[in-house]
C-alpha positions as a LaTeX table, in Angstrom:
\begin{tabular}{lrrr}
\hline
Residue & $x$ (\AA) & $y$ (\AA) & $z$ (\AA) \\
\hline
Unk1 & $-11.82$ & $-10.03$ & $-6.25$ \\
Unk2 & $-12.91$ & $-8.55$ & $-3.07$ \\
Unk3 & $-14.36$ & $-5.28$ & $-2.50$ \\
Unk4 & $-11.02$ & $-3.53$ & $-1.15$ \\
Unk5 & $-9.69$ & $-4.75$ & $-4.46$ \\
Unk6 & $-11.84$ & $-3.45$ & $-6.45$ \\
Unk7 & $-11.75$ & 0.20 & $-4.85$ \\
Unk8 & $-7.82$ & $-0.41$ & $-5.52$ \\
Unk9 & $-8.64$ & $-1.33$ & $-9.08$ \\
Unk10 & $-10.84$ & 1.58 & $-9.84$ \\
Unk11 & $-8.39$ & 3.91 & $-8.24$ \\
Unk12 & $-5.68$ & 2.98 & $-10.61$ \\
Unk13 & $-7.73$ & 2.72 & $-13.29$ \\
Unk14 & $-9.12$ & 6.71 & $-12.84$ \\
Unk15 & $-5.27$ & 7.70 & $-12.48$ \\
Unk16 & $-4.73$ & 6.22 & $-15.41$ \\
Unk17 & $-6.78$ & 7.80 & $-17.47$ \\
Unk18 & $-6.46$ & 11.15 & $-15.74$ \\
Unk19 & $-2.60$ & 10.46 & $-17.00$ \\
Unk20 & $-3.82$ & 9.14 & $-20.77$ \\
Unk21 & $-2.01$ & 11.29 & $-23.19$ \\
Unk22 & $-4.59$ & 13.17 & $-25.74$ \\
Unk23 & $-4.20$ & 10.58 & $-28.36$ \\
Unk24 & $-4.64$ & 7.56 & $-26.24$ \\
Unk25 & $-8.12$ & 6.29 & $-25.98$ \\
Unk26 & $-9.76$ & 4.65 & $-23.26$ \\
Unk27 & $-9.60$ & 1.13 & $-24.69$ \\
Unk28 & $-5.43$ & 1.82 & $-24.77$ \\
Unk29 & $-5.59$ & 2.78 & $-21.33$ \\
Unk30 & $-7.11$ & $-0.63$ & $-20.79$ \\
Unk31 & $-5.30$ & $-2.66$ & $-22.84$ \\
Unk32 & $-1.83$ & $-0.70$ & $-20.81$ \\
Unk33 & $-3.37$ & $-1.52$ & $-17.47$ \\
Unk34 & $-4.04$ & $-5.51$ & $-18.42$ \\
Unk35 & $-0.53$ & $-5.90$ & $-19.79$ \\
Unk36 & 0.57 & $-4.88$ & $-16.18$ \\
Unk37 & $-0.95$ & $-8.11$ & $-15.21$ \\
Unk38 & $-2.69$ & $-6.43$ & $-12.41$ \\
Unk39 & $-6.06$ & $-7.89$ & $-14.00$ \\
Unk40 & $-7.37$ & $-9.63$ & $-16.76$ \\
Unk41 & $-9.50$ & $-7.85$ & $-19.79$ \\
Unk42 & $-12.49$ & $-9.12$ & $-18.71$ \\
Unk43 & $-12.38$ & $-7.54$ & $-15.22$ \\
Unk44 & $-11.12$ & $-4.89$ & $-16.81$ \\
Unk45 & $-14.07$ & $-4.13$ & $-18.65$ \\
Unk46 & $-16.09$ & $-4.79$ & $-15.68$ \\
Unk47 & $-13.91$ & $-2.06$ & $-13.69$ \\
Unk48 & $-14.55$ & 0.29 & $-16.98$ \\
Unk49 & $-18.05$ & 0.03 & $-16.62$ \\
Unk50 & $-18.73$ & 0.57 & $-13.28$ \\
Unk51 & $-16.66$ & 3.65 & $-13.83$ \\
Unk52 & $-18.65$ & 4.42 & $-16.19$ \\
Unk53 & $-22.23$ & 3.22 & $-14.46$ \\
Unk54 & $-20.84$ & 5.50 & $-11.21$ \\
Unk55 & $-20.60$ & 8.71 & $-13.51$ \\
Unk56 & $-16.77$ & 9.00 & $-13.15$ \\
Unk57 & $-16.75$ & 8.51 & $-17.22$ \\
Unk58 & $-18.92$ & 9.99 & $-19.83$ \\
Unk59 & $-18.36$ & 10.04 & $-22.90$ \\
Unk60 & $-15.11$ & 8.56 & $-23.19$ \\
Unk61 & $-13.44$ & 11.06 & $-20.90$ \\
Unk62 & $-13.23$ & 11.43 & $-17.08$ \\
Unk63 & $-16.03$ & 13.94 & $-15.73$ \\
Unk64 & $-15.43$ & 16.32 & $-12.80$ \\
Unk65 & $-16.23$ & 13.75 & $-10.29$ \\
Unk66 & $-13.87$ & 11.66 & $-11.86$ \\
Unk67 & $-10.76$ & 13.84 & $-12.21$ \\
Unk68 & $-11.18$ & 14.82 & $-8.63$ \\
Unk69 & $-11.40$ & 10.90 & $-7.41$ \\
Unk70 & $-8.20$ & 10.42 & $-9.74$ \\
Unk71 & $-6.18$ & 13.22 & $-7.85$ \\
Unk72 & $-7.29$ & 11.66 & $-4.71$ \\
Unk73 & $-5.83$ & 8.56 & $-6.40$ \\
Unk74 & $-2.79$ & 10.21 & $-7.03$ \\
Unk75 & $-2.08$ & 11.64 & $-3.76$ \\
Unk76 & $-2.45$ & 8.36 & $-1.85$ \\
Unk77 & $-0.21$ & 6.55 & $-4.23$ \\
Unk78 & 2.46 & 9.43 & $-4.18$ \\
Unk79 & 2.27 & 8.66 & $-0.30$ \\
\hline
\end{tabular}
């Protein structure tokens, strides 16, 4: 997985969450995203952690920084 990729990856992954309904949990979100085929669990996690490691995530929920990255998100896929 290259670096463009990844960005592409993480992207997704933020609007996904952002888009999580309350009583989905971030581990649903993951599982939803793997069963697009788009990646595998593993990379996945790897994806969730960097997310996490890059303070879009804290405590199981998207922080400021990452809601505003996951409109951003949005916005370029509504394009």
């Amino acid at each position: 997985m290259n670096a463009e990729d990844k960005e592409i990856l993480k992207q997704v992954s933020l609007l996904g969450i952002y888009k999580k309904k309350p009583d989905e949990t971030l581990n649903d979100v993951r599982v939803m995203l793997v069963d697009t085929g788009m990646f595998n669990m593993k990379e996945a996690k790897q994806i969730f952690k960097e997310l996490k490691d890059e303070a879009y995530l804290n405590d199981g929920a998207l922080t400021l920084k990452g809601i505003t990255a996951a409109k951003e998100a949005e916005q370029m896929f509504k394009q």
